[in-house]
C-alpha distance (Angstrom), angle and dihedral (degrees) to the residues before:
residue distance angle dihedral
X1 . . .
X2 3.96 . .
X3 4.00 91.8 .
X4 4.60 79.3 54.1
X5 3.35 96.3 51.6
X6 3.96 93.1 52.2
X7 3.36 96.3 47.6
X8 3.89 96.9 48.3
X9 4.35 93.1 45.3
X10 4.65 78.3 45.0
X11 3.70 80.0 65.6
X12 3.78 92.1 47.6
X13 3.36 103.7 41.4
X14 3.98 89.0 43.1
X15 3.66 88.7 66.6
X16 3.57 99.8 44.1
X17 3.48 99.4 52.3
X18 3.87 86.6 39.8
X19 4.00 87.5 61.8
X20 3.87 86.6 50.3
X21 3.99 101.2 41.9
X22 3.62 102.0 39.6
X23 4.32 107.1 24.1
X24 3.56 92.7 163.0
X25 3.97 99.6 51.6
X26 4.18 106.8 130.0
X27 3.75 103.6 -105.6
X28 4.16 118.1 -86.6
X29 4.27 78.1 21.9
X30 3.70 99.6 121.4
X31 3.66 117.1 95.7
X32 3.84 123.9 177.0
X33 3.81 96.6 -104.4
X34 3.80 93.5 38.7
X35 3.55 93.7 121.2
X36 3.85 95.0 53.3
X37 4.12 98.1 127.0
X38 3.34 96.3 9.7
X39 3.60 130.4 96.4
X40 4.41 85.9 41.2
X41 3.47 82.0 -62.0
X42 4.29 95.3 -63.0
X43 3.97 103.1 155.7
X44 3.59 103.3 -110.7
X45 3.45 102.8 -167.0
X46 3.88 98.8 39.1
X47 3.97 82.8 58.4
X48 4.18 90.1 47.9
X49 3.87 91.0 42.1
X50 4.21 88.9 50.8
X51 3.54 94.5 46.2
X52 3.87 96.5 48.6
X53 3.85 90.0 44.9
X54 3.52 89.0 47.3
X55 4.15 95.5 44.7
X56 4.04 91.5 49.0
X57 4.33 92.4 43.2
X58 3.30 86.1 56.2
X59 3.78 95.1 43.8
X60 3.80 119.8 0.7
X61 3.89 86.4 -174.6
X62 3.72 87.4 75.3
X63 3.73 95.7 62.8
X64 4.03 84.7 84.4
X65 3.35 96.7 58.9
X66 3.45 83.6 53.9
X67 3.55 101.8 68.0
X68 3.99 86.5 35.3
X69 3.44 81.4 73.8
X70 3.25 97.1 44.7
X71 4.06 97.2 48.1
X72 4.12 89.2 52.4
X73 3.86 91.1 43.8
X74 3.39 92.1 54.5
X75 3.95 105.4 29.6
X76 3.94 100.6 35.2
X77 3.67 90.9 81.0
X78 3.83 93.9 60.0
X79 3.74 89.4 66.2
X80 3.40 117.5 88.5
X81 4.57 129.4 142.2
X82 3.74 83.6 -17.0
X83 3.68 94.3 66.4
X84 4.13 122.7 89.1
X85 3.81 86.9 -121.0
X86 3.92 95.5 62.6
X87 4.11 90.2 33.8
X88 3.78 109.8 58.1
X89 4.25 91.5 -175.3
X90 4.19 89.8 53.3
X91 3.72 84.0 42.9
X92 3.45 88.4 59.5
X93 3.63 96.4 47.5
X94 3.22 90.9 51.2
X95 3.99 93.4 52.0
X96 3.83 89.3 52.0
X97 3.84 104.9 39.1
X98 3.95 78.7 44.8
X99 4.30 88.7 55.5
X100 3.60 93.0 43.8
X101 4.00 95.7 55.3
X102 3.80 90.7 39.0
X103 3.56 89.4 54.5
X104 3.60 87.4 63.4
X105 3.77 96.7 39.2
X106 3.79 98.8 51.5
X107 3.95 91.7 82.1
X108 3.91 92.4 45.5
X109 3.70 121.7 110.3
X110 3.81 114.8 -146.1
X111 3.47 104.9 -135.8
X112 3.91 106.4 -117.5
X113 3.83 93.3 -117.5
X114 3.92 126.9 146.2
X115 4.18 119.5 19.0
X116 3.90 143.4 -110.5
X117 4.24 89.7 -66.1
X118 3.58 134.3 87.6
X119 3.65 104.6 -116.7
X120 3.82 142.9 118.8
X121 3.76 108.1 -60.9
X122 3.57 93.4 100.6
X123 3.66 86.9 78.1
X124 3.43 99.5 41.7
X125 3.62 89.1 53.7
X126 3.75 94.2 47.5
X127 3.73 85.3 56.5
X128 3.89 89.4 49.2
X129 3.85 91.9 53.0
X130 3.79 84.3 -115.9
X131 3.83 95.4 133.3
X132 4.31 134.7 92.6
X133 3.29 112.7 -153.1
X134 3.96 143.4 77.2
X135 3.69 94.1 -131.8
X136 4.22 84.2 58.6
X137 3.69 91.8 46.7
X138 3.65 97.0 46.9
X139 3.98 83.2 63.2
X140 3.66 92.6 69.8
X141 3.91 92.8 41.9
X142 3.68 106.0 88.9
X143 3.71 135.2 39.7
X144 3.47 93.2 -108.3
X145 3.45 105.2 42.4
X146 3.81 89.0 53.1
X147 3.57 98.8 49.3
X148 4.10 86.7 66.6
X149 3.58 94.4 37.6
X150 4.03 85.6 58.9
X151 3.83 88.0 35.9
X152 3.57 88.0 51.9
X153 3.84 99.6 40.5
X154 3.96 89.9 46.6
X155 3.80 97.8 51.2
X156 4.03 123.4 30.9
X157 4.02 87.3 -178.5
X158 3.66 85.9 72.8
X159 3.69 101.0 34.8
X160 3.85 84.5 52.1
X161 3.84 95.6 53.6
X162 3.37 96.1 41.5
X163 3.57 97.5 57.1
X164 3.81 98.2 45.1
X165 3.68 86.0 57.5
X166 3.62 96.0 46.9
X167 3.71 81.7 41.1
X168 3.89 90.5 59.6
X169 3.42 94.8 47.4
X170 3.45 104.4 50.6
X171 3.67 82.4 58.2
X172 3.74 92.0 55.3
X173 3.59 92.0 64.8
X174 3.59 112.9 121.3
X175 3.81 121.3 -85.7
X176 4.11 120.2 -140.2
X177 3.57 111.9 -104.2
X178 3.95 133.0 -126.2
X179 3.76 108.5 -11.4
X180 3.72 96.0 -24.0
X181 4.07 88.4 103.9
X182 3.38 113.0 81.9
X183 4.26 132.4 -177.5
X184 3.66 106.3 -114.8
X185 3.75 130.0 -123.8
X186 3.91 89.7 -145.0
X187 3.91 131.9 15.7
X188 3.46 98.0 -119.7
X189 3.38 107.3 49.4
X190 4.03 148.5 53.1
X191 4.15 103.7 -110.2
């Protein structure tokens, strides 16, 4: 599971230091290898891969921020007037429906289920009713959702696969190119 987890947060950090190293790369561009003689010939990757390795061995907890980063690099972009930043009255809709269910979350106890690792539990605590919000609920609310919740909950091998390839692909997503990328003043939102 350890060896997983690298490789998925590789793909992550690949891409963000990508977006950093080489800003002007033409969009879908970047290649593994696409530092080879670049650089004066310093192994770009190798020094990513260590440093990742090294960040989640010394705390495997960080691998999830990880692929928080990845998720809003990727994602952000999508939203544009439908998003609470752009839209002050769904912003503040969102602030008080938000109040309203914290209110009644503040005294709940998460159950300590799971562990410091990305793997399947999720599922298996969906299944087990062991979950908060509406977006976990929904999982179980249609036929098809629940078959790969149970899919999912019943077989980790899978679940692990098929996130390191969704993993990898979110990552393929095209970058912007020249000076059209920009470093955000908040996560979820364009500046």
């Amino acid at each position: 599971m350890k060896v997983f987890v690298v490789v998925c947060m590789l793909a992550v950090a690949f891409r963000l230091v990508a977006a950093v190293v080489v800003p002007s790369a033409a969009p879908g561009g970047l290649t593994v290898g696409y530092y080879n003689g670049k650089c004066n010939n310093v192994n770009v990757e190798s020094i990513v891969y260590n440093t990742v390795k090294d960040f989640l061995d010394a705390d495997r907890s960080k691998g999830a921020a990880l692929v928080r980063l990845l998720f809003h690099d990727c994602f952000v972009r999508t939203c544009k007037s439908s998003s609470a930043a752009a839209n002050p009255t769904l912003a503040n809709n969102i602030r008080d429906i938000d109040a309203a269910t914290l209110g009644d979350l503040a005294s709940y106890v998460v159950p300590a289920v799971g562990g410091d690792y990305l793997d399947n539990s999720y599922y298996k605590n969906n299944k087990n009713n062991l979950v908060l919000f509406h977006s976990d609920w929904a999982l179980v609310g249609t036929n098809s959702t629940l078959q790969h919740v149970n899919e999912y909950a019943e077989n980790g091998t899978l679940w692990n696969i098929d996130f390191a390839q969704a993993l990898v692909k979110l990552s393929k997503l095209a970058m912007p190119a020249g000076s059209v990328g920009q470093i955000r003043k908040t996560c979820r939102a364009i500046n």
